[in-house]
LOPA-125429 format. One line per field, with one value per residue (C-alpha): x, y, z; residue in one letter. Coordinates in nm, 3 decimals, padded with zeros to 5 digits, m for minus. Layout:
x	c(X ...)
y	c(Y ...)
z	c(Z ...)
res	c(a ...)
***
This chain:
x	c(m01.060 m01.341 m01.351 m01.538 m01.250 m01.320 m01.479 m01.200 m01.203 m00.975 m00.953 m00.678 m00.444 m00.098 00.057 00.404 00.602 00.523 00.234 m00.078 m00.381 m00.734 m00.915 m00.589 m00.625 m00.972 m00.921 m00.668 m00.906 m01.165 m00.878 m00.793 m01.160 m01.250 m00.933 m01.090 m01.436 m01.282 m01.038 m01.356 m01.573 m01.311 m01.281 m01.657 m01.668 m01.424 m01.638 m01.924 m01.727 m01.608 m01.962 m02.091 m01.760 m01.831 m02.181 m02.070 m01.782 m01.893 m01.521 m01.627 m01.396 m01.598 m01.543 m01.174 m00.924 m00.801 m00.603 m00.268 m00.451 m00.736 m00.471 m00.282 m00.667 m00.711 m00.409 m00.418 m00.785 m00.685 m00.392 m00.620 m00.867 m00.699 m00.626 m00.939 m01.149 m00.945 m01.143 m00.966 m01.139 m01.420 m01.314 m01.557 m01.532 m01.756 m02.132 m02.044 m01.882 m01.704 m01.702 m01.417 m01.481 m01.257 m00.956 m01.042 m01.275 m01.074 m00.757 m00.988 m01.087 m00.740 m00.635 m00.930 m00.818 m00.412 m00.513 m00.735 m00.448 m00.205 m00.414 m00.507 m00.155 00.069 00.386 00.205 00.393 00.148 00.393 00.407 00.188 00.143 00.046 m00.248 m00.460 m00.398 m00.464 m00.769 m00.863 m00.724 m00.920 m01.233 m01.199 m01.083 m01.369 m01.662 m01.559 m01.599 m01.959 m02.065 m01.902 m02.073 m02.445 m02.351 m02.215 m02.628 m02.876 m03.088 m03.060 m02.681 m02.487 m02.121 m02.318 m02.463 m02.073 m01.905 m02.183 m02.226 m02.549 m02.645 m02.578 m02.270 m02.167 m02.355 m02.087 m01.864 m02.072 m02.105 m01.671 m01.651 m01.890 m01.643 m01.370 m01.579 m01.633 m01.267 m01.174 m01.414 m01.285 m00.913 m01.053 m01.266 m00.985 m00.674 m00.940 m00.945 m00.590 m00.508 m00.795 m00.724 m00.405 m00.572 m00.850 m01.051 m01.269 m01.609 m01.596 m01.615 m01.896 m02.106 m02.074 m01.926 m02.267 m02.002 m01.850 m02.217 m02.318 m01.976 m02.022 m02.413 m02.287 m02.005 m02.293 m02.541 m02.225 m02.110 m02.483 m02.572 m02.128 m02.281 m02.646 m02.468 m02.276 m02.461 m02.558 m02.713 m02.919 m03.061 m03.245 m03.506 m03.501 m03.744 m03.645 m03.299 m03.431 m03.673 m03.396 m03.156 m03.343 m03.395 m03.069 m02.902 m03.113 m02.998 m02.649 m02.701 m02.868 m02.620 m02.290 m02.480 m02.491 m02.106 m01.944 m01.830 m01.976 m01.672 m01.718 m02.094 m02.105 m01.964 m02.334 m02.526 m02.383 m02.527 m02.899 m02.847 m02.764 m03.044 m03.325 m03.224 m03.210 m03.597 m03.751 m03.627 m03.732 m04.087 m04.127 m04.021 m04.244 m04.541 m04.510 m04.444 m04.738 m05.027 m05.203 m05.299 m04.926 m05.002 m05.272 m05.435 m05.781 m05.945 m05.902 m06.095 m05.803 m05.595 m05.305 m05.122 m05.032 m05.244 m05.061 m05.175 m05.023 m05.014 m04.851 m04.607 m04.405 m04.098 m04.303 m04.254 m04.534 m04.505 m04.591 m04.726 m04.774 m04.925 m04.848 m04.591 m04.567 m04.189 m03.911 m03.588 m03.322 m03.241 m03.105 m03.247 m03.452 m03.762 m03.920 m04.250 m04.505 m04.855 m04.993 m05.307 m05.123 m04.760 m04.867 m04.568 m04.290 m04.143 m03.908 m03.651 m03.715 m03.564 m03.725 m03.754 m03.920 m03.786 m03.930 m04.070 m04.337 m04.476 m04.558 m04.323 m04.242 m04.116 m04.049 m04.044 m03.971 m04.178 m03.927 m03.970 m04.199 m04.379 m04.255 m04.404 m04.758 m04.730 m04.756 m05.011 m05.206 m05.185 m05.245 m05.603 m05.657 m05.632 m05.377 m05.027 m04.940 m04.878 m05.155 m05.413 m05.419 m05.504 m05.699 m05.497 m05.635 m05.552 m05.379 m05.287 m04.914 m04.629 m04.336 m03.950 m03.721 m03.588 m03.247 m02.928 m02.642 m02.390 m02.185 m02.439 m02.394 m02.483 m02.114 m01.945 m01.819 m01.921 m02.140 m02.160 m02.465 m02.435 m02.730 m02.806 m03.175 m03.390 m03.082 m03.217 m03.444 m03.172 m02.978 m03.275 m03.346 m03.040 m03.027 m03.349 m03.237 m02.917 m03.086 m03.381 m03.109 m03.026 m03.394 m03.428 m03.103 m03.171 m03.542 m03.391 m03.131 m03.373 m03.539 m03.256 m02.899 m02.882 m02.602 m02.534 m02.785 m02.518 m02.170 m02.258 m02.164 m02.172 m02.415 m02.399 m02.657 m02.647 m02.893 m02.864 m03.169 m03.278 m03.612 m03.735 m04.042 m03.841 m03.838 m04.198 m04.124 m03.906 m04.020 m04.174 m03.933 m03.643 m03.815 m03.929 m03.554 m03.414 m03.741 m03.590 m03.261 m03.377 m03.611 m03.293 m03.074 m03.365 m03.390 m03.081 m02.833 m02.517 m02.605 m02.331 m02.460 m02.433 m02.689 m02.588 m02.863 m02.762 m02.972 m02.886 m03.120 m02.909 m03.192 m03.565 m03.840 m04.086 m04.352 m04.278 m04.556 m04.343 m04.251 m04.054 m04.009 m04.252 m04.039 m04.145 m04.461 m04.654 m04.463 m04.709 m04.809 m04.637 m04.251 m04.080 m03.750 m03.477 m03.090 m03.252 m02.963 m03.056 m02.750 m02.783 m02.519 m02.370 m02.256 m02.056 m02.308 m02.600 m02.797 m02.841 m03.022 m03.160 m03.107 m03.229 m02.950 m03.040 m03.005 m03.150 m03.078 m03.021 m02.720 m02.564 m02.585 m02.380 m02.085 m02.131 m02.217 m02.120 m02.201 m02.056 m02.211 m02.538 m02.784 m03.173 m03.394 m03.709 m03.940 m03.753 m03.581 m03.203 m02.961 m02.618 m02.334 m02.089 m01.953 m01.927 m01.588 m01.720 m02.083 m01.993 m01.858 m02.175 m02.247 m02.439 m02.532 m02.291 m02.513 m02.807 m03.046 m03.298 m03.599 m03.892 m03.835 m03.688 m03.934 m03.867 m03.732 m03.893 m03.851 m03.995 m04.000 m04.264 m04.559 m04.732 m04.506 m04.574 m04.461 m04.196 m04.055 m04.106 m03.858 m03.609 m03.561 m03.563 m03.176 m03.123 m03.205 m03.427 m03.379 m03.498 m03.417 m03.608 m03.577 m03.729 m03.481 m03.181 m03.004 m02.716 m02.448 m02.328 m02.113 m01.769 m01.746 m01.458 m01.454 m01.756 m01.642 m01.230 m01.432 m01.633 m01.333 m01.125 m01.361 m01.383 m01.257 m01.275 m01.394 m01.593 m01.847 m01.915 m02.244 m02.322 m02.653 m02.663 m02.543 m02.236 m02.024 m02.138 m02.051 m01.654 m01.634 m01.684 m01.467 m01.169 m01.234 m01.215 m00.946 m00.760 m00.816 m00.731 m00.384 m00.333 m00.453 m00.269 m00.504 m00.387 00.007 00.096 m00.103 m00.401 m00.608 m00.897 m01.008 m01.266 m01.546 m01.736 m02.016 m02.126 m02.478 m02.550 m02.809 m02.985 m02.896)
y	c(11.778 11.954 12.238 12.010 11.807 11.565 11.197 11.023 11.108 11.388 11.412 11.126 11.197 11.262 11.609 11.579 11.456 11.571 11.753 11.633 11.541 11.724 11.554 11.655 12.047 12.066 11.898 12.089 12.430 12.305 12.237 12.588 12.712 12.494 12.605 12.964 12.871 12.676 12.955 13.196 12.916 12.902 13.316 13.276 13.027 13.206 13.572 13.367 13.212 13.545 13.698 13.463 13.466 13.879 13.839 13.637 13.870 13.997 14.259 14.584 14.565 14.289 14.376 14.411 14.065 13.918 13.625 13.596 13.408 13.690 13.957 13.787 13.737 14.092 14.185 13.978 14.083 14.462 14.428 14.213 14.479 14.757 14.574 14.516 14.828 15.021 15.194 15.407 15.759 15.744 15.872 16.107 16.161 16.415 16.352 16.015 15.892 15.548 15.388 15.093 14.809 14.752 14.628 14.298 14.128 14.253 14.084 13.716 13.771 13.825 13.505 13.318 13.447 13.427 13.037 13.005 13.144 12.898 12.565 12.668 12.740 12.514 12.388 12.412 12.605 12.842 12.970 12.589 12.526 12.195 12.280 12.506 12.159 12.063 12.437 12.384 12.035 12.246 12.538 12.389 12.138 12.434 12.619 12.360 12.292 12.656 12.651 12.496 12.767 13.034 12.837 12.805 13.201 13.287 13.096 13.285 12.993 12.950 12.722 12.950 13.227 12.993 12.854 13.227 13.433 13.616 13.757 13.607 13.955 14.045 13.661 13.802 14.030 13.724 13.567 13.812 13.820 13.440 13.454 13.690 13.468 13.171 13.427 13.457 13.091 13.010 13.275 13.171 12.794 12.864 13.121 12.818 12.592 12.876 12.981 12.611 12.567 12.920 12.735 12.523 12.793 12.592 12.789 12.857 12.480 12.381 12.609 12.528 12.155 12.043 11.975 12.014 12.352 12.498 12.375 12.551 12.878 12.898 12.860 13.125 13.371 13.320 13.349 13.692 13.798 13.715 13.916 14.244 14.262 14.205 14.476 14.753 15.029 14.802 14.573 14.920 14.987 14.755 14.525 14.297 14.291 14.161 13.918 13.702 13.770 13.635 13.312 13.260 13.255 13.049 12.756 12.825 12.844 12.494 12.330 12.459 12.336 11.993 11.883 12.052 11.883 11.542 11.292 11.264 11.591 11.617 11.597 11.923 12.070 11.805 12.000 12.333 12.208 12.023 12.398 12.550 12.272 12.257 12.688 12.660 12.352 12.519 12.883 12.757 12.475 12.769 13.022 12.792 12.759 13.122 13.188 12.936 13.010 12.630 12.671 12.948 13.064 13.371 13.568 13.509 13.058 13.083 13.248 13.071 13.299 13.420 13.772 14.109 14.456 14.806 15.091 15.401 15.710 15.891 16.238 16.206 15.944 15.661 15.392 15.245 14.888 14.676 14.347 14.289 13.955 13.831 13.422 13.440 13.538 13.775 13.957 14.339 14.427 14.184 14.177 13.994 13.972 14.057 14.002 14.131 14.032 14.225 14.528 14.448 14.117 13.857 14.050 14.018 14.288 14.273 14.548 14.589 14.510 14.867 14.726 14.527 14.173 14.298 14.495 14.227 14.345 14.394 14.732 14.844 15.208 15.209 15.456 15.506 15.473 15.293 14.975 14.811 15.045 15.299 15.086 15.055 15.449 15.470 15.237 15.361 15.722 15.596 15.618 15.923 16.246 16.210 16.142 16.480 16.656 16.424 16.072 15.751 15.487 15.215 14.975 14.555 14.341 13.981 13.963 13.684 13.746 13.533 13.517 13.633 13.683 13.898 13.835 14.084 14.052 14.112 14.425 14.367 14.238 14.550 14.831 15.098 15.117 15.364 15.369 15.597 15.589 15.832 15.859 15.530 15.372 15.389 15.143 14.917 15.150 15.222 14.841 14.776 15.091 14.984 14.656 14.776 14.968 14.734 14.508 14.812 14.849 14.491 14.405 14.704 14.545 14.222 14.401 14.613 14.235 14.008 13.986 13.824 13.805 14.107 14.104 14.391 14.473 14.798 15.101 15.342 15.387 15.710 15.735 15.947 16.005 16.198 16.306 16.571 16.693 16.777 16.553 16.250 16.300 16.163 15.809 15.724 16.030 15.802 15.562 15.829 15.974 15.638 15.542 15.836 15.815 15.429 15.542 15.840 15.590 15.333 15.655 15.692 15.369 15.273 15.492 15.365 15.300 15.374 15.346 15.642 15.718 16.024 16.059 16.354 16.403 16.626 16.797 16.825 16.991 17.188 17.240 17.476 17.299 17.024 17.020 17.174 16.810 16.855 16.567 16.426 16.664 16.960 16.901 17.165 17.432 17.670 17.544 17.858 17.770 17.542 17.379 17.413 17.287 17.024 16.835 16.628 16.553 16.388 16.537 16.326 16.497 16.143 15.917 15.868 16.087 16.473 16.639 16.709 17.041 17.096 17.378 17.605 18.008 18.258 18.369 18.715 18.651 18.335 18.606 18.844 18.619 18.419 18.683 18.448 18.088 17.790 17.483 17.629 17.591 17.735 17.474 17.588 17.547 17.836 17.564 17.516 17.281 17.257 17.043 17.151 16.905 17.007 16.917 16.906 16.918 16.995 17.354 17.462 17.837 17.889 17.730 17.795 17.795 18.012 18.087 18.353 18.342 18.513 18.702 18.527 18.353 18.445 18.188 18.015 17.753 17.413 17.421 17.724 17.539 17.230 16.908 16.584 16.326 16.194 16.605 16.619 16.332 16.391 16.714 16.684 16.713 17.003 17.278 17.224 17.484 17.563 17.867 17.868 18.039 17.824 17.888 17.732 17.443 17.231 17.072 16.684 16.531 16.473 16.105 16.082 16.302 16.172 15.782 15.912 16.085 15.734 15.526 15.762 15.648 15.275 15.007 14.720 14.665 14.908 14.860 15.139 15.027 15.248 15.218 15.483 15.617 15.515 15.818 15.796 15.449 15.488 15.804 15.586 15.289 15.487 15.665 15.371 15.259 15.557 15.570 15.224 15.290 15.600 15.516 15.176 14.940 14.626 14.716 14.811 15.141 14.968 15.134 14.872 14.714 14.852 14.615 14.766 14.648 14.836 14.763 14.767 15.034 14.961 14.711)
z	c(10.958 11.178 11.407 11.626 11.707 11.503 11.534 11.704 12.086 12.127 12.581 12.578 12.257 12.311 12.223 12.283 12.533 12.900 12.793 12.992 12.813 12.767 13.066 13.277 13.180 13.271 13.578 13.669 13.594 13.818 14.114 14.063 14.106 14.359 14.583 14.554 14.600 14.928 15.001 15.021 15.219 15.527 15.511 15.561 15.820 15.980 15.971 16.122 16.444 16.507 16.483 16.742 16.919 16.989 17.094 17.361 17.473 17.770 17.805 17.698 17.352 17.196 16.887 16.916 16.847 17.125 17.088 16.852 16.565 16.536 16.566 16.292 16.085 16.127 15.995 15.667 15.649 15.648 15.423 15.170 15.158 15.148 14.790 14.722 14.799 14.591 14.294 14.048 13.963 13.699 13.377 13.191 12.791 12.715 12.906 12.950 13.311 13.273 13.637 13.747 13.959 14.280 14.257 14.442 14.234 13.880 14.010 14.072 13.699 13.599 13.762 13.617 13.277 13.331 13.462 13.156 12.910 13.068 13.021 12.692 12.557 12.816 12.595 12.269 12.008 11.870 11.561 11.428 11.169 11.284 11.580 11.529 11.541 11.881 11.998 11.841 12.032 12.383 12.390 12.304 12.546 12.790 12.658 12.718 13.110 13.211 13.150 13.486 13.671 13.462 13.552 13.925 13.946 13.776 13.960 14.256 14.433 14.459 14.573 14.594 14.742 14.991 15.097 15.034 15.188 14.941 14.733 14.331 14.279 14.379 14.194 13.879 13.839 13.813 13.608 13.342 13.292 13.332 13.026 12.854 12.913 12.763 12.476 12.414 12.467 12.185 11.998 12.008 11.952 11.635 11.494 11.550 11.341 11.080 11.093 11.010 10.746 10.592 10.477 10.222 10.125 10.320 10.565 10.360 10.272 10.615 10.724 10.402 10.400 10.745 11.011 11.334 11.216 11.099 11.503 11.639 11.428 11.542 11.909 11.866 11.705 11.987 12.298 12.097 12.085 12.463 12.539 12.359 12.488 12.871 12.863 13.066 12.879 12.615 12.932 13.119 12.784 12.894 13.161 13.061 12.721 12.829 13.088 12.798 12.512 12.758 12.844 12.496 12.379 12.646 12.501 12.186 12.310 12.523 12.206 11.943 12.190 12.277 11.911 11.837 12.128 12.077 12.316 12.552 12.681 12.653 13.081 13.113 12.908 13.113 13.397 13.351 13.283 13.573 13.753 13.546 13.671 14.019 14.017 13.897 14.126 14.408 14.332 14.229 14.536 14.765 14.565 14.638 14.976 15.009 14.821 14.853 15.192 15.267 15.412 15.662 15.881 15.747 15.809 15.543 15.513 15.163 14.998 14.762 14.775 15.069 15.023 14.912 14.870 14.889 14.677 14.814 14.600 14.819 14.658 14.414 14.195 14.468 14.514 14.846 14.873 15.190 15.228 15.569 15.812 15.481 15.470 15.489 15.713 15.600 15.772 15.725 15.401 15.166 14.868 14.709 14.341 14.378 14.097 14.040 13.726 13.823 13.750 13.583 13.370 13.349 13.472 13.795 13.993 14.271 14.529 14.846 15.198 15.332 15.687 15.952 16.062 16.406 16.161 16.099 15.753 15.447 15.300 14.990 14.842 14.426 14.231 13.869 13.637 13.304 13.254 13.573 13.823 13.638 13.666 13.977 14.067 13.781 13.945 14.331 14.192 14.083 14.463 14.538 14.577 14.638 15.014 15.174 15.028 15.144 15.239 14.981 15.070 14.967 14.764 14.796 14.473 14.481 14.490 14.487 14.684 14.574 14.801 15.060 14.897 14.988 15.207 15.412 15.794 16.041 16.160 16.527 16.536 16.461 16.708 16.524 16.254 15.955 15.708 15.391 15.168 14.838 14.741 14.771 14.851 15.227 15.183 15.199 15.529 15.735 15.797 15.895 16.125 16.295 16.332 16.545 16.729 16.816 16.946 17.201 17.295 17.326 17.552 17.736 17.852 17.916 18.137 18.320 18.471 18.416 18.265 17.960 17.668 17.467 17.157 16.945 17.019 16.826 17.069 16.805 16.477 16.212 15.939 15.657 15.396 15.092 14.931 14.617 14.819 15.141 15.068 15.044 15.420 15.446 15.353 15.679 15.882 16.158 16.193 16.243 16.511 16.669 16.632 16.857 17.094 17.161 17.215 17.454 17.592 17.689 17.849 18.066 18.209 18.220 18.362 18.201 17.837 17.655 17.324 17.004 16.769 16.526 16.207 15.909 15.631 15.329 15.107 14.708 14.619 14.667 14.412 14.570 14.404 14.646 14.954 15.371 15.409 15.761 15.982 16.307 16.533 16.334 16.228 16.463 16.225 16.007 15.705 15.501 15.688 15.443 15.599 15.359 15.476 15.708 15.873 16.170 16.442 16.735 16.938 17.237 17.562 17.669 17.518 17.366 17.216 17.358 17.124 16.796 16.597 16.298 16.099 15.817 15.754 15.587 15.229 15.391 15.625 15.327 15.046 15.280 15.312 14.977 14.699 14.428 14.561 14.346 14.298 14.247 13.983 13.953 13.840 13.622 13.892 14.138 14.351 14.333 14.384 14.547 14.485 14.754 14.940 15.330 15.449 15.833 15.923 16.298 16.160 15.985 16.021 15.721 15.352 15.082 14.844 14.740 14.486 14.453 14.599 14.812 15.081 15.395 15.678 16.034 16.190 16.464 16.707 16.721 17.078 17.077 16.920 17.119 17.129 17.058 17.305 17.072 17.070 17.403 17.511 17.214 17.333 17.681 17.697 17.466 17.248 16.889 16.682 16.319 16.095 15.788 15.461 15.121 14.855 15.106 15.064 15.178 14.959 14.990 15.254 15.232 15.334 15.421 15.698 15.844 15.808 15.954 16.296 16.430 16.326 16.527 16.874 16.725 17.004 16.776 16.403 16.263 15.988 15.602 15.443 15.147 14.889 14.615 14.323 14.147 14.248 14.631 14.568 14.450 14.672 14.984 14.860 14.785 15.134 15.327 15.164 15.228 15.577 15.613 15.511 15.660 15.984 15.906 16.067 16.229 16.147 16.536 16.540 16.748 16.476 16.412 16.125 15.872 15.668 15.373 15.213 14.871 14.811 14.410 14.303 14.035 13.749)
res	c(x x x x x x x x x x x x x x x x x x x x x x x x x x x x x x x x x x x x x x x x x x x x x x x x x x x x x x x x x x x x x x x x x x x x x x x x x x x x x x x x x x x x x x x x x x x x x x x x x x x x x x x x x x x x x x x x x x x x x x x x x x x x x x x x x x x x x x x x x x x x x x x x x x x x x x x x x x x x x x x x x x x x x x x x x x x x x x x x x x x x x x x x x x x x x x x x x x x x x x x x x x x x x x x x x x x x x x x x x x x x x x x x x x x x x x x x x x x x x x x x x x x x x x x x x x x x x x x x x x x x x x x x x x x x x x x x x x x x x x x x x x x x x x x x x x x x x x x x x x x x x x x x x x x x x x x x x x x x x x x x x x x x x x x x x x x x x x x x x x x x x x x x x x x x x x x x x x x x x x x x x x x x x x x x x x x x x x x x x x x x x x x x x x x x x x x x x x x x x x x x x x x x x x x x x x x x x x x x x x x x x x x x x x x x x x x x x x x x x x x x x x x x x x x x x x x x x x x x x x x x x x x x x x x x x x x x x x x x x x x x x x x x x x x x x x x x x x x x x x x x x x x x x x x x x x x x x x x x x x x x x x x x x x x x x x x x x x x x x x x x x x x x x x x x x x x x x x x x x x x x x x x x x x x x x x x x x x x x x x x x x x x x x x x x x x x x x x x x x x x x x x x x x x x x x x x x x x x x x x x x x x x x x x x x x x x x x x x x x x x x x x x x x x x x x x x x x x x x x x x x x x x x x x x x x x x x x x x x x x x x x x x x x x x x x x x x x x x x x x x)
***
């Protein structure tokens, strides 16, 4: 008797009477996953002939269904996600916050499980004695087919991201609890082999004496090693640490399982090397041609490598990183691993492309935490002084870029578009901002000369950005402004443009320490005024954007009517933060929170110094006003509100993006969700439907 099933082959054996046999089971699991996997494929076949379908809509709803079968999509869509957005509240224990996932992707796991349960225990009698054998020979044969699913969920290069549309990390996710389940259909295998051997006394026999049980046991040791150390809080403890100790012990895993399993089911570990092999040859054939210059035309033809950075320290501990006239191609929102072993040695980081192609040059904000990041700004401070208080010559590192890799909608396709973003989460927002709107500026050219097809059925685009300083304002200061220059710049020449650009950004919190960053508009301010509550809204008289106005107040006339703010806390520095949420931006009067501080500036406005051009045409249209005080600031933004007003003016499906913390994270979800039902879209209201895509932040 072995816990390996034994030398006879085990797949065909009878176990009673109607009961199908061990190559039937696993069959039958991989029909159920590969209904899903072609369930999901269609959905995204589907997404993409609708995308194309709306660029080529030339009503002015193109973005709205308009045939039975896409009002009928739309409706099953809605109702599905309503389902699957939802997030239950995080539950906090003491300092520690425990955070759900959405609904949607728990109940696939379920199913994989509750399908997983089912094969494993179909018409086997688990309180026979007798039995406890052939529950043995099922789950490990159960057990043993799920691994090429788990290989095909991890690679970069993957093949059920590439047929769902969706990103290796969002599948990761997947991967990680279809490696749980493995866990505990090895552990209900091995314990059945106990249970029956524990009968007889037998159990430390077996694992002294019996080769096929010692093999098993190893393998079980390594799987419940690799369960625990991919759990979160244990992986965040170091990065790199988990990525080497996790490559390490999937070959022992691999090895230990090839020399348990018999050789009847030895395919299904041929399976995931196979996965594993493929995942590498194509990451490092495309890594070389992205890489080696011989495959693209560069300056300087003696260089071996393609690519050279500069670093260049910017406030907040962020090293931003440029890679001019980049070997590759990528679309908005995507990521790369960039290595520099110059710098980092032999470690290699996913960062997210914080420029847009038409740069011509890829960007990348990082902020120093533990490790290489933290090299990185080590190394770029060497330069010079932070940007703000002087400007760095960068200096130039070999670098080798991975990917591109990443996958959402395109957003051009949506009627209205919203973009939430917490912190350095904007480096994934902005892109995809800019790249909206270049499709305006673009179309709008084309227009001008000669009619062409509409390059965005976007009418609509908000953008909010929630940030801790006023000096994270420097690191997409310029594009802002040369985002609503374009728009004003369309309005002007063409009389009609219809389109909506609306841009907040609040400031959590100020450290005084922190250098007057203050956006382009303001930057002919005196170096002693400090903007504080800095929220930028482009409001629309009919369309397009009006003006800009920049709202704070001073501590004077906020202490008046809030003596005893909430939400406020003094940081050891003088600055304060605020954690407020403001129900309705539109009704600001004053901050609701306040600290102590000097005594208050005079307020000016930005109009009264010399303009730049870019001030001059953004505020041809309307007033630009700034009241300053430095110990001001504004609280968070409710988003709720803000996502319930532009789905209010949607005419067709409307578009969340959010990239940020956790909590911003859930807080949208659960928002959308809400207003999805409430406003019950697609059920006969004529309320349209709503896509979100939650960008992960962080590991």
């Amino acid at each position: 008797m072995s816990m390996s099933m034994g030398d006879m082959p085990a797949g065909s054996m009878s176990m009673g009477d109607g009961v199908p046999s061990l190559f039937t089971l696993q069959k039958m699991y991989w029909a159920v996953v590969g209904s899903a996997i072609g369930a999901a494929t269609l959905v995204n076949v589907l997404n993409r002939i609708v995308a194309q379908h709306r660029l080529r809509d030339s009503s002015l709803t193109p973005a709205k269904p308009k045939s039975l079968f896409f009002n009928l999509y739309a409706t099953i869509t809605a109702t599905v996600r309503e389902v699957s957005y939802a997030t239950p509240h995080p539950l906090k224990m003491g300092g520690f916050t425990l955070h759900f996932p959405p609904l949607g992707p728990v109940l696939i796991m379920l199913a994989n499980l509750i399908t997983v349960m089912v094969l494993c225990f179909y018409k086997l009698d688990t309180l026979d004695p007798w039995k406890w054998e052939n529950v043995g020979y099922r789950t490990g044969f159960i057990a043993i087919c799920q691994l090429p699913l788990i290989f095909l969920l991890a690679g970069r290069q993957n093949i059920i991201g590439f047929l769902v549309g969706m990103s290796y990390a969002s599948l990761n996710w997947y991967h990680r609890w279809i490696s749980r389940t493995l866990w505990l259909t090895a552990t209900i295998h091995m314990g059945f082999w106990f249970r029956d051997w524990d009968r007889w006394h037998y159990i430390l026999y077996q694992l002294k004496n019996d080769p096929l049980t010692k093999r098993g046991f190893a393998a079980w040791i390594i799987l419940t090693f690799i369960v625990i150390s991919s759990f979160a809080p244990v992986r965040r403890l170091s990065h790199e640490f988990f990525v080497i100790q996790h490559l390490v012990t999937f070959v022992g895993f691999i090895v230990a399982v090839w020399m348990h399993a018999p050789s009847e089911v030895k395919t299904w570990v041929w399976v995931p090397i196979g996965l594993v092999v493929f995942d590498r040859v194509a990451r490092y054939t495309w890594g070389a041609y992205a890489n080696l210059a011989i495959f693209h035309r560069k300056k300087n033809a003696n260089a071996l490598w393609a690519h050279s950075a500069s670093f260049t320290p910017l406030p907040g501990n962020v090293t931003r990183v440029t890679i001019e006239n980049p070997g590759i191609g990528w679309q908005p929102g995507q990521h790369v691993f960039l290595t520099c072993h110059s710098i980092v040695p032999l470690q290699c980081h996913p960062f997210t492309i914080a420029s847009i192609p038409e740069d011509n040059k890829m960007e990348f904000f990082i902020r120093a935490e533990n490790g290489g990041t933290r090299r990185f700004f080590r190394f770029a401070s060497k330069n010079g002084s932070v940007l703000g208080s002087g400007e760095v010559a960068p200096r130039g590192r070999t670098i080798f870029v991975e990917g591109p890799y990443g996958s959402m909608r395109p957003l051009r396709q949506f009627d209205s578009v919203i973009l939430l973003a917490g912190g350095m989460g904007a480096t994934f927002t902005m892109p995809l901002l800019r790249d909206v709107v270049s499709a305006w500026k673009n179309e709008n050219i084309e227009q001008t000369s000669n009619p062409t097809p509409r390059l965005a059925a976007t009418k609509r685009l908000r953008f909010i950005w929630v940030i801790k300083s006023r000096a994270q304002l420097s690191y997409f200061d310029s594009q802002l402004q040369s985002l609503l220059a374009d728009v004003e710049e369309c309005r002007r020449t063409q009389p009609h443009f219809e389109k909506e650009l609306e841009v907040s950004i609040y400031i959590t919190c100020d450290e005084k320490l922190d250098p007057p960053t203050i956006a382009s508009a303001t930057s002919s301010l005196p170096a002693q005024s400090v903007a504080q509550d800095i929220s930028i809204f482009d409001e629309k008289k009919g369309s397009g954007v009006d003006h800009v106005s920049i709202h704070s107040v001073s501590s004077q006339s906020a202490s008046n009517q809030n003596p005893k703010p909430t939400g406020t806390g003094c940081l050891p520095g003088g600055g304060c933060c605020c954690t407020t949420q403001i129900e309705n931006e539109d009704e600001i009067t004053n901050c609701s929170c306040t600290c102590a501080g000097p005594p208050p500036v005079q307020s000016e406005n930005v109009t009264s110094g010399p303009k730049t051009a870019d001030t001059q045409s953004i505020a041809s249209n309307g007033p630009m006003k700034l009241i300053i005080h430095p110990t001001i600031v504004s609280g968070r933004p409710t988003p709720r509100t803000i996502i319930r007003k532009v789905l209010e003016k949607a005419e067709g499906e409307s578009a969340v993006v959010v990239c940020g913390p956790r909590g911003l994270a859930d807080d949208v979800r659960r928002s959308v969700v809400s207003l999805s039902d409430e406003r019950a879209v697609h059920k006969g209201t004529g309320a349209q439907g709503i896509y979100l895509h939650v960008e992960n932040f962080g590991l």
